[in-house]
Residue, then its C-alpha position, 0 to 999 in steps of 0.5 A: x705208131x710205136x706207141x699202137x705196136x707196144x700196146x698191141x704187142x709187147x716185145x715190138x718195141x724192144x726188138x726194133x733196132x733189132x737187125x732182122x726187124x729194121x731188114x724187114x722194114x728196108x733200113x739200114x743195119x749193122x750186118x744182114x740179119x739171117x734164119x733159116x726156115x725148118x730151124x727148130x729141129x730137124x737136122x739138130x742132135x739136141x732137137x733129136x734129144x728133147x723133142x723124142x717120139x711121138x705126134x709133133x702135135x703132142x709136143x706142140x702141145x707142150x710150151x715149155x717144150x715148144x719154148x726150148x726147141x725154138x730156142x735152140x737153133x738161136x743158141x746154136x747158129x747164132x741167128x737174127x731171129x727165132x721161128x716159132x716152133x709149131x705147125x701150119x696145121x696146128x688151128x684146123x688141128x686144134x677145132x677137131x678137123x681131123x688132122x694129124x701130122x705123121x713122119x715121113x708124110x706130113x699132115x694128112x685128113x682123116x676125113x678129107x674136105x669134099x663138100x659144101x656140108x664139110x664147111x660145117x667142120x669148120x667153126x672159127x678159131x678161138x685161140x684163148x680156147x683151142x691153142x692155149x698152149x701156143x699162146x702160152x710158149x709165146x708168152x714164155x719165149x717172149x721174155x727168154x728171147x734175145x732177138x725177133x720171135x717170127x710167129x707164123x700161119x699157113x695160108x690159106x690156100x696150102x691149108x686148103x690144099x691139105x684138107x682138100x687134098x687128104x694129105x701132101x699131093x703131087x699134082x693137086x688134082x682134088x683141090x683144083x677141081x674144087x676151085x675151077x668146078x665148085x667156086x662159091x665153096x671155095x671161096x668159103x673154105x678160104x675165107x674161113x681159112x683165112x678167118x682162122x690164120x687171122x685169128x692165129x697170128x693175132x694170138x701170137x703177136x699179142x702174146x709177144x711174137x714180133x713178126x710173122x711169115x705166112x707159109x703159102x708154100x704151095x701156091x706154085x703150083x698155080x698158074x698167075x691167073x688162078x693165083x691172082x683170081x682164086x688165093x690173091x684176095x683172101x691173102x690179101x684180106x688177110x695182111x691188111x686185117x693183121x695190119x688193122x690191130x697190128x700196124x707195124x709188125x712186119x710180115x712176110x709171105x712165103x711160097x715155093x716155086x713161085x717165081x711166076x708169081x713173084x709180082x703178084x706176091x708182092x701186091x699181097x700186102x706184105x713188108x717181104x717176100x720171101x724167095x725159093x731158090x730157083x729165081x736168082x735173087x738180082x731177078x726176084x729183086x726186079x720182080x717184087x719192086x723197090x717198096x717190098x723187101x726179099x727173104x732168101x734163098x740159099x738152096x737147102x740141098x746145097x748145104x750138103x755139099x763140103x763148105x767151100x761149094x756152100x760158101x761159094x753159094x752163099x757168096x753168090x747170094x749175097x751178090x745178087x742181094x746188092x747194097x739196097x736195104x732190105x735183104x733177110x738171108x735165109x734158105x730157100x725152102x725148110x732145112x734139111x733133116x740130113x743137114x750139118x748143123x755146123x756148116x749152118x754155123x759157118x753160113x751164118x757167120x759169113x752171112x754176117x761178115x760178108x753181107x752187104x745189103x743195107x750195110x751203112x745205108x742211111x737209116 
């Protein structure tokens, strides 16, 4: 299998005594590895400085750009991993859907998803074609990089949600009246999406990306009986294809208020689950089972309190991780923009000193 993954995906092999990997793959490790989601800009001044104005989509656009902005939080915190600098909304983005991503709002459609004619604005993600440029900064951060570059995709029902919904939404009105009342498109808008995020993360894995997350950051919003008829087998679909031309490369799978549905995740197919901060991770521990790893799950907000109110959750975190391998320690949602970029560089080295989880545990 070590000899599939080098073939398939260059930088898999140097990186797998790398802490976050073996974490991943539940073994032992030297010291809990950590990143944290929405690391590669934000709340960081150089961030601030090199990205500038403008479109986040024109700077995705720019691989050396992209390449150096990644790499920041790295250089900085000191963490175990790089999150890929891009966006969820990059492929639909990149085959002329019609989106943008503006500030203070988010992804927004200029011309929503409404019926089955819109499958037709669809057409299959080609990579080599549509995101060079993605390909292109993985390539560059592959050879830069010290430690795990996560490469990521939306999954496909949060990609859904946007396309359907215009843009962010409260109360999911449109994309849940489209699931209950219009079945048979749904299922081929969320295969196609499915398709496309497939399509996305074999292009970054290829060009060197050693891990991925599958940001389904709304599937929350569901209740577990919709989730597990209506998203579950797509992304289902979705982890046991990747697993097909990539096997090995641990993936992760990620969504906010989805601690009701924290079992249901944990039969996707993915090697973790990452956890928001609303389930105390000992309890979402016991929901995922003793085969998945956890991903987690400070609360963001909390990192803008003084730093002994965040050491003292940090702690606690910790705690309820256990010695059981397998704990990846992160927020539990994105960075916040308002965020001290020093207090993230005590986190870590906390996070370092203090966790236990896999800590001399047999291999």
């Amino acid at each position: 299998m070590a000899e599939q993954r080098a073939a398939a995906h260059p930088a898999a092999g140097r990186f797998d005594d790398a802490p976050f990997i073996r974490a991943c793959r539940r073994q032992s490790v030297d010291h809990v590895p950590v990143w944290f989601m929405r690391q590669a800009g934000r709340s960081l001044p150089e961030y601030r400085a090199a990205r500038g104005p403008g479109s986040i989509l024109d700077a995705i656009a720019q691989p050396e750009l992209v390449a150096d902005l990644t790499c920041q939080p790295v250089d900085r915190y000191g963490t175990d991993a790089a999150i890929f600098f891009s966006d969820i909304v990059v492929p639909v983005a990149a085959i002329g859907f019609g989106v943008d991503v503006t500030a203070g709002t988010g992804p927004v459609v200029a011309r929503p998803f409404r019926t089955k004619e819109d499958l037709g604005r669809l057409r299959p993600l080609e990579p080599e074609i549509d995101t060079p440029y993605v390909i292109e900064a993985v390539g560059i951060l592959a050879d830069r990089l010290a430690v795990p570059l996560i490469g990521f995709a939306g999954g496909p029902f949060t990609v859904a949600s946007y396309l359907v919904e215009g843009g962010p939404s409260k109360n999911f009105t449109r994309v849940k009246a489209l699931m209950h009342c219009e079945p048979g498109i749904w299922h081929e808008l969320i295969e196609r999406l499915c398709d496309m995020a497939l399509a996305s993360l074999r292009s970054q894995l290829d060009a060197g990306a050693s891990a991925v997350q599958v940001f389904d950051s709304w599937a929350g919003i569901l209740t577990p009986r919709h989730y597990a008829e209506l998203v579950l087998p797509a992304t289902r679909r979705l982890f046991a294809e990747l697993a097909d031309t990539h096997p090995g490369i641990p993936t992760i799978l990620f969504g906010v208020g989805t601690g009701e549905l924290l079992a249901a995740m944990s039969t996707a197919g993915s090697d973790v689950v990452g956890i928001d901060w609303r389930v105390p991770l000992d309890v979402a521990r016991r929901r995922v089972g003793p085969g998945i790893a956890v991903q987690g799950n400070l609360d963001p907000a909390l990192c803008l309190a003084n730093w002994d109110v965040v050491a003292e959750e940090t702690r606690d975190v910790l705690e309820r991780a256990g010695t059981a391998p397998g704990h990846v320690f992160n927020l539990g949602h994105g960075v916040l923009p308002e965020t001290d970029p020093a207090i993230l560089e005590q986190v870590v080295r906390l996070v370092h000193a203090e966790g236990r989880a896999g800590v001399g545990a047999p291999s």
